[in-house]
Structures are given as structure tokens and as C-alpha cells.
C-alpha positions as CSV (number, residue, x, y, z in Angstrom):
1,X,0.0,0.0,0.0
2,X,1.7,3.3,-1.2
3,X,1.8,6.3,1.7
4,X,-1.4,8.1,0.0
5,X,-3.8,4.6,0.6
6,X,-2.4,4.5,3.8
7,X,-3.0,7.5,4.6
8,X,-6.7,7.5,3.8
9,X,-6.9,4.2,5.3
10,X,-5.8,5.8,8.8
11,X,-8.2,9.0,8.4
12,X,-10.9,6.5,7.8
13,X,-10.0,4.9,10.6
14,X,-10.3,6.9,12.6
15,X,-13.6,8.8,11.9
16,X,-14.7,5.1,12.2
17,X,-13.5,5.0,15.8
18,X,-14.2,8.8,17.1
19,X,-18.1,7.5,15.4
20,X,-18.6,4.5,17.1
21,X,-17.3,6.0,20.4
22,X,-19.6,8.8,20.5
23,X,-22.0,6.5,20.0
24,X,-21.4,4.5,22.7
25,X,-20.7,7.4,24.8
26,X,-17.1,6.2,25.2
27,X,-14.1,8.1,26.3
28,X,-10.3,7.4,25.1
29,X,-9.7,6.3,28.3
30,X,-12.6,4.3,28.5
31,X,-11.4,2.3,25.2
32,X,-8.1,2.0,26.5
33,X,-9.5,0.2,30.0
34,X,-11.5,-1.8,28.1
35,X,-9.0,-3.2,25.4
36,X,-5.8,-3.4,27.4
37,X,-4.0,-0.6,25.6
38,X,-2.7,2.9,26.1
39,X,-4.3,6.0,26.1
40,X,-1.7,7.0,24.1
41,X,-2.3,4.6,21.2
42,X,-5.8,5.2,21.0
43,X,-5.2,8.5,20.7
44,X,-2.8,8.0,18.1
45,X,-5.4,5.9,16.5
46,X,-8.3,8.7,16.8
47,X,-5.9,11.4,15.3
48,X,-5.0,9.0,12.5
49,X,-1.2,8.6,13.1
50,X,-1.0,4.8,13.0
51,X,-3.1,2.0,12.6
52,X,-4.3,-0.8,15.3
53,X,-2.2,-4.2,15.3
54,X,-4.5,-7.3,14.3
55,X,-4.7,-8.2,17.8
56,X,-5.6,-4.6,18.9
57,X,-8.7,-4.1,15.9
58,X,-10.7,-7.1,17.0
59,X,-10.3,-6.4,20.5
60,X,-11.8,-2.8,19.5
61,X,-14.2,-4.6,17.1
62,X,-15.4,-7.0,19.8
63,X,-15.8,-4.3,22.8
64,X,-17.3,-1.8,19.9
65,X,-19.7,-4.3,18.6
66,X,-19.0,-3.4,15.0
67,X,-17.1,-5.6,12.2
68,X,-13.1,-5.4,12.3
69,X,-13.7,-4.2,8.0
70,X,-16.4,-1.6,9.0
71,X,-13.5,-0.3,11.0
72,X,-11.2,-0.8,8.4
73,X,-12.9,1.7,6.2
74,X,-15.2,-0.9,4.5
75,X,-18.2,0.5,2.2
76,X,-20.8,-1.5,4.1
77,X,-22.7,0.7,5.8
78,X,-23.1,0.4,9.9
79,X,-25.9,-1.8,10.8
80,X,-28.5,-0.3,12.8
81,X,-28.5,-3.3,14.6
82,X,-25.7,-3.1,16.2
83,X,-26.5,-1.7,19.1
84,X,-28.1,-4.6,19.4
85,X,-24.6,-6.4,20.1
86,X,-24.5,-6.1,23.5
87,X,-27.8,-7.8,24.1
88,X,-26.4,-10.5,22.1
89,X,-23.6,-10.4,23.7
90,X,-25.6,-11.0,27.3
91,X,-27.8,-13.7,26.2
92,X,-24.4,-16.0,24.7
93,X,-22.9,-15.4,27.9
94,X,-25.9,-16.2,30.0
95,X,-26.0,-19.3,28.3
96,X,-22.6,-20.3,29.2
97,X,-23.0,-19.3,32.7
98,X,-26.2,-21.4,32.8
99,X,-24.4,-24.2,31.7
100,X,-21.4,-23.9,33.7
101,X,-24.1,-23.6,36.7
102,X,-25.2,-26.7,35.7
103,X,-22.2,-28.5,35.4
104,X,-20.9,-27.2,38.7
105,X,-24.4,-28.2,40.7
106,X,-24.1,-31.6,39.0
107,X,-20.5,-32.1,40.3
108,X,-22.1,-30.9,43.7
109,X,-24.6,-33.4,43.5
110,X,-22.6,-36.3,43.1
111,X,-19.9,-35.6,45.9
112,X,-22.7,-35.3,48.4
113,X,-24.4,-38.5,47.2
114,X,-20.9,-40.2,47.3
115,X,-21.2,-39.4,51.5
């Protein structure tokens, strides 16, 4: 990728990210607690000055709710559903609490029946 693709490639960047932050009433600080990095690389990131590792977009992606490509610049247009992420989020992780629950009472169960 020659400098001037880059370079579009970090302003849409980070448009993306100062959009998707507002919208989730987000702080830099905030995104930096939540994904393990820097304040200092998010910022970096919101002014357009570099670009996010691999590792470092999907952990935005993921705690964003949004696709690593819409990110990335990608034509595709946001989803209005995906504020809806979250609660998607909630009920997949309900599900493996619920299970683990399960698993755990069952394990119970049969050391006190072993008495």
C-alpha cells in the first residue's frame, strides 16, 4: 500500500472510531480500559497517526460491537442493529453461565451422594 492509501486508510480509521465511540458514549480512556491498551495509542489511533495491530482491531471490534472491515474503512454501511450487540452479547454469555451452573451443581450433586 503506497503512503497516500495509507494514509486514507488511517483518516478512515479513525472517523470510524471517534463515530462508534460517540455513539457508545465512550471516552479514550474508556477504550483504552477496556481493550488493554494505552491512552496514548488510542489517541494515536483517533488522530489517525497509526493504525491498530491485528490483535488490537478485534479487541476494539469486539468491545465496539461493529465488524473489524467496518472499522477498516469498509463500504458497508453500519448496521443499525448493532446496538443490538450487546444484548447479544448477554444472552451467549448467559447461556454459558447457565451451563457452567449446571455442570458445577451436577459435580455438587454427586460428591454429596458419594457421603
Amino acid at each position: 500500500m503506497n503512503n497516500q492509501g495509507k494514509n486514507n486508510t488511517s483518516v478512515n480509521f479513525s472517523l470510524r472510531l471517534l463515530e462508534i465511540m460517540k455513539r457508545r458514549d465512550l471516552t479514550q480512556k474508556d477504550l483504552a480500559t477496556l481493550t488493554d491498551l494505552s491512552q496514548g495509542a488510542v489517541s494515536k489511533y483517533l488522530r489517525g497517526v497509526s493504525l491498530p495491530k491485528s490483535l488490537e482491531l478485534y479487541k476494539m471490534s469486539k468491545i465496539l460491537g461493529v465488524p473489524m472491515e467496518w472499522l477498516m474503512g469498509d463500504d458497508e454501511p453500519l448496521c443499525e442493529n448493532a446496538d443490538d450487540y450487546w444484548h447479544q452479547e448477554a444472552i451467549r454469555l448467559k447461556a454459558k453461565l447457565d451451563m457452567a451452573v449446571s455442570t458445577l451443581q451436577g459435580a455438587l450433586q454427586s460428591l454429596t451422594s458419594q457421603k
